[in-house]
N, C-alpha and C positions, 0 to 999 in steps of 0.2 A: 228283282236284281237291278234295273231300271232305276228306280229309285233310289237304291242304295248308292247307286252309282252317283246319280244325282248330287245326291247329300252330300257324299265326298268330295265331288266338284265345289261345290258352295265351302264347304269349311275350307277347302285347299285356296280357295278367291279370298276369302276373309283373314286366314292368314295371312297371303300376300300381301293382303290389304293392309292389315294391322302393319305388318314390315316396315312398307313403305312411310306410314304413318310417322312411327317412331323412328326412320331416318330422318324424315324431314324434324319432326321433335327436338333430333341430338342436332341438328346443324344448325336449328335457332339456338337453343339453349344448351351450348357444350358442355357449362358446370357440371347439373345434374348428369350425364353421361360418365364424364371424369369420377364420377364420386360411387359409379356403382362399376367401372371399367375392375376388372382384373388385373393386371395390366401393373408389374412392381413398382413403373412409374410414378403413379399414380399416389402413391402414399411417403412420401421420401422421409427418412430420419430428420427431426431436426435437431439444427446444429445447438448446442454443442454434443448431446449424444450420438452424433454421428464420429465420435471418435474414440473409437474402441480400445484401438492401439495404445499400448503404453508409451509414455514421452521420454527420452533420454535423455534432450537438448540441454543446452545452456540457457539460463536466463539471468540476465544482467540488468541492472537496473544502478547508474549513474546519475549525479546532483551537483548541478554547476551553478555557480551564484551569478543571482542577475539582481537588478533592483534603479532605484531612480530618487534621484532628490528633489525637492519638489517645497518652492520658494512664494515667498510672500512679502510686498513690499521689501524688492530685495533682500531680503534674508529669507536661509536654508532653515523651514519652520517642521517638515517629516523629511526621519530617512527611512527606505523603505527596502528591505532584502529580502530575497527568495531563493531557495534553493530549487532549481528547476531538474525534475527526475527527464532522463531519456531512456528506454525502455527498449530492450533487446533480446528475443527470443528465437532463436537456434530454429530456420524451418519455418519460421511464420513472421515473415518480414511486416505481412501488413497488418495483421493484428496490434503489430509489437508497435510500428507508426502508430494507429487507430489509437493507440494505451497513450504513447506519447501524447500527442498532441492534445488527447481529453484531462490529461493531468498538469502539462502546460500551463494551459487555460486556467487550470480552474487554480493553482498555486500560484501563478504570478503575479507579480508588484505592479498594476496600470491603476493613471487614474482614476478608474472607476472601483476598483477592489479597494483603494486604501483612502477614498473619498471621504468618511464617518470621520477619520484618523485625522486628514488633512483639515477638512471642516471644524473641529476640534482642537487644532494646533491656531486656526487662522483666529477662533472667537478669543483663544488666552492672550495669543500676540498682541490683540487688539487693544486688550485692557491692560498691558504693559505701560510704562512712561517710558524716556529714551533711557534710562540704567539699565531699567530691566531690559530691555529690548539688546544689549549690548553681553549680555550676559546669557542671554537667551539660547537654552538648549535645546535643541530638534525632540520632535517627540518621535516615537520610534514605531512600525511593522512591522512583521517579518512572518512567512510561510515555512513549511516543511513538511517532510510524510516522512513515514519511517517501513518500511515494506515487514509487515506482519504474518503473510504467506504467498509462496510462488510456485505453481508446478504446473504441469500438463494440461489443467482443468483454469486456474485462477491464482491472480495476484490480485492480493489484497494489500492497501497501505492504509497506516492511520496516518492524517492529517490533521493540521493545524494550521490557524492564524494567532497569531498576537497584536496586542494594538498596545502603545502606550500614548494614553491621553492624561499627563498629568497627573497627582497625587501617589499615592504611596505604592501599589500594585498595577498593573497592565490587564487588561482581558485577553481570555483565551476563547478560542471557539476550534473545536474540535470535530472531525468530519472521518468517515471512511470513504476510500475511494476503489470500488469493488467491481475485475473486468476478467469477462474470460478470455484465456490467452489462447482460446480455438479464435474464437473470431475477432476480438478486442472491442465489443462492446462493454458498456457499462450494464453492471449488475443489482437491479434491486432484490429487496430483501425477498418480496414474492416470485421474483424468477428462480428460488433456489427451490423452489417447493414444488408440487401439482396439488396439495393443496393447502395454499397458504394461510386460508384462517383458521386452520386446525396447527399449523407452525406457530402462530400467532398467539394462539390459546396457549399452548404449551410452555413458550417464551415467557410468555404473561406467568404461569403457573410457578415456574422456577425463580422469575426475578419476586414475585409477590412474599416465596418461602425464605428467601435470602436476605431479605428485606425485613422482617421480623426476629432474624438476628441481631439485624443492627437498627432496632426498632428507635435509641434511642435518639442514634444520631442523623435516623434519614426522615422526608417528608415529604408529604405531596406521589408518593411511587405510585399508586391507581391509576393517578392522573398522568404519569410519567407512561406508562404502558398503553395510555388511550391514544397517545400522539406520536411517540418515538418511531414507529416502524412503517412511517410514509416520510422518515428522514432519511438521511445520509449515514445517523450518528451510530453507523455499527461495523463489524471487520469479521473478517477470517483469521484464524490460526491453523497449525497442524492438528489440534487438538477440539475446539471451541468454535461456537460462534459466539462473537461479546459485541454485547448492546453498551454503550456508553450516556450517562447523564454528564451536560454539561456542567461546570464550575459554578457552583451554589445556585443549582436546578433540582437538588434533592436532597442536599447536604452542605450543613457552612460551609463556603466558600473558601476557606482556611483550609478545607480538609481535599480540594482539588478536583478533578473529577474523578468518578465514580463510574467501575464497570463492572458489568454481572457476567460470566464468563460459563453460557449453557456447552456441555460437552456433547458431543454431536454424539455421543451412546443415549444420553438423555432423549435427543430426537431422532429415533431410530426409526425409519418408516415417513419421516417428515420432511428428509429430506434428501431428494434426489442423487442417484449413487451415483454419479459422474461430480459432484462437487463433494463428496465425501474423501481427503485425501489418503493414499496407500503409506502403508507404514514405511520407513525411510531403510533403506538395506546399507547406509553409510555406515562402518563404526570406526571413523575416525575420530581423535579427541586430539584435545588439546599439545597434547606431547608428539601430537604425528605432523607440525608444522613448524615451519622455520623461517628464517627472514635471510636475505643476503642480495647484495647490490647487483643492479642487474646483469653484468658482464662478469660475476661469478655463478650466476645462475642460467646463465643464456642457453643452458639447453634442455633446461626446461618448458614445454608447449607453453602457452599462453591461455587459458581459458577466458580472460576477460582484461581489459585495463583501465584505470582510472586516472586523470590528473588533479587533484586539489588545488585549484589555485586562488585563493582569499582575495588578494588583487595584484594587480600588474605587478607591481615593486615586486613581488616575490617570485618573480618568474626565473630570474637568474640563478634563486637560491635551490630551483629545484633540484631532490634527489630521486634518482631511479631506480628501485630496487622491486624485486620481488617475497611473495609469500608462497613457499613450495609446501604442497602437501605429501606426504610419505605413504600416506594411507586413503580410503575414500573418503572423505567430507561432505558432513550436510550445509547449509546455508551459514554463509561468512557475512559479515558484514563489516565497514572499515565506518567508525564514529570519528567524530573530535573528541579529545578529551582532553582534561582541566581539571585542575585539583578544586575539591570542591569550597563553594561558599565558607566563610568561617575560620577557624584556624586552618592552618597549611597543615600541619601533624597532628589528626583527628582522634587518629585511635594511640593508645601509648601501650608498647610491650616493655618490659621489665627491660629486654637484650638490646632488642630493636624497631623505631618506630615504624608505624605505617603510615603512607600517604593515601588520602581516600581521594579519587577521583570521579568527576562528574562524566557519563558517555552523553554527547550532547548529539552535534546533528550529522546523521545519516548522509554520507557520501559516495555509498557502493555497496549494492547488495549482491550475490550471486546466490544462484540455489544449489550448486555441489562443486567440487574441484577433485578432478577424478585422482587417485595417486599417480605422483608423477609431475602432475598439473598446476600451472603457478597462475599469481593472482596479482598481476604487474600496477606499483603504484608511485607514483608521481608527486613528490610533497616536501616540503622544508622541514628542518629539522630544528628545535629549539631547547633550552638550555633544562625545560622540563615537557616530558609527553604531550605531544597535542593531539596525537592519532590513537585508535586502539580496534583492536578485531573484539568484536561480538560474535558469540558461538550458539548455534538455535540450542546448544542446555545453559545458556546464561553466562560462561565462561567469559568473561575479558582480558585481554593482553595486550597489555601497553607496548607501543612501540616509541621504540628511543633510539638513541646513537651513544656509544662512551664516552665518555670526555678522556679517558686516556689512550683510547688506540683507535679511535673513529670506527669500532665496530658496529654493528646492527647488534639490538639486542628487541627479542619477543618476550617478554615473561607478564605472568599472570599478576592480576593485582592481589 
């Protein structure tokens, strides 16, 4: 009995001991503690699946022209414009700065962005005589993005530069600029996955099959798929993820760029269900909106507002009206537009002609305007359409003024 007792004592000392031991243990080295703790802290969601909740908000997304002239032996040798997005999301102040400020940056006309352009303009100037030099046209930049998808999870825009250096065409260079609007960081293409070289293979899989359609006119796509997806050069939709080649990177250059557009049923399992978007519960259409100035609409809410203003001069000319919607809406967007390149009267009907219009640059996106809810915009009016709404199924609607009763008119083109 004695000894048994014994024994007990000693194991009861040794595990004290041990105790002790491994307190001292966890207070050098808390990590390994933290990692085997219980304890819910310990393991927190990360963000962005730490957001369960469905989003309701608004999100707006406004493009104000900024730019700089930029001379050489006294003469204006690059103009250079950019349309700067500001980014505004309902509930998440500082993501929606974060979004700003990183798209800022990266669209703006400074001289370090338009430097190739500038460089470029100074070598032609040079080898000018004084005729030429008198006659001498600026060469030209200019930025923009056009917002491709925005909800709860991400906003995605495609972007662009243009450079004109002289001779018959300009260069384009093409970018996506992809942030989640939980936190506003920037999103590459492996943050959408847990495991992105199997997203990767897949991508690969689908661009290589679609590519053999048009076997005769593309080239180089192996080599396209080895490099593209440590770039920039890809976006979101409601629908897709699309990888883009740039302007005669896989196909003549004539033919413009090139995108392959994977349907995220195609990557099922690949990619993470927090970036996967919910189907859209708007069935708003085009017949459920209207236009009217805005002190016969004044009691309609406001979900967003825009000013377009091209430059100063036209500031006087501005008019204030809004777009009500009657029913719930998905994503609006307000373009330029312009009748396109070519003849003015494109298409010819036996009764009546149609004017075919170009939608050029993106100056206000929002992702829904609840019925009820207007879409206040700020802008001049001229003797043909400059503005037009874009509708996420492709719908466009010219907006105008009459020339005989100074109405507003919306109609479809």
């Amino acid at each position: 009995m004695k000894k048994k007792l014994l024994s007990l004592a000693l194991i009861g000392a040794l595990t004290l001991s041990l105790a002790a031991c491994g307190a001292q243990e966890a207070e050098i080295t808390p990590t390994p503690e933290a990692t085997v703790s219980l304890e819910p802290e310990a393991s927190p969601t990360a963000e962005p699946s730490a957001e369960p909740e469905k989003f309701d908000g608004t999100i707006l997304v406004t493009s104000e022209f900024d730019g700089l002239a930029s001379t050489y032996e006294g003469y204006v040798v690059l103009k250079a414009d950019a349309l700067l997005p500001t980014v505004s999301i309902e509930g998440r102040d500082e993501a929606a700065s974060a979004i700003t400020k990183a798209l800022q940056k990266k669209l703006a006309a400074t001289e370090n962005s338009t430097k190739d352009a500038y460089d470029a303009a100074c070598e032609a100037f040079d080898a000018l005589d004084d005729a030429g030099r008198e006659t001498w046209l600026a060469y030209g930049w200019s930025s923009s993005g056009e917002v491709m998808r925005g909800d709860g999870a991400v906003l995605s825009l495609l972007c662009y530069t243009y450079a004109y250096t002289g001779g018959a065409h300009g260069s384009y260079d093409y970018f996506g600029q992809n942030f989640s609007t939980v936190t506003g960081e920037e999103l590459s293409l492996d943050d959408l996955s847990d495991e992105p070289e199997k997203l990767r293979a897949a991508l690969t899989e689908h661009i290589l099959a679609a590519a053999k359609e048009d076997a005769e006119e593309l080239f180089d796509v192996e080599g396209f798929t080895e490099r593209v997806y440590d770039t920039d050069a890809w976006y979101l939709t409601d629908e897709a993820l699309v990888i883009v080649a740039q302007v005669g990177e896989i196909a003549a250059g004539a033919r413009g760029k090139v995108e392959f557009a994977v349907p995220y049923s195609k990557l099922e399992g690949l990619i993470k269900a927090e970036y996967i978007p919910e189907p859209s519960e708007a069935s708003g259409t085009a017949a459920d909106l209207s236009i009217a100035f805005a002190e016969d609409a004044a009691d309609a809410p406001v979900a967003g507002s825009v000013q377009v203003l091209r430059s100063e001069s036209e500031a006087e000319y501005l008019v204030d009206y809004r777009i009500v919607a009657a029913a719930d809406m998905g994503p609006i967007s307000l373009h330029g537009s312009s009748i396109a390149a070519g003849d003015t009267i494109t298409i010819y009907d036996e009764e009546e002609p149609t004017v075919i219009y170009d939608t050029g640059d993106e100056y206000a996106w929002i992702n829904k305007l609840d019925a009820g809810e207007a879409l206040a915009v700020s802008s001049v009016f001229m003797d043909t359409p400059q503005f037009c709404l874009v509708l996420s199924d492709g719908t466009v609607l010219q907006i105008a003024q009459s020339g005989e009763d100074s109405s507003l008119l919306l109609y479809e083109e």
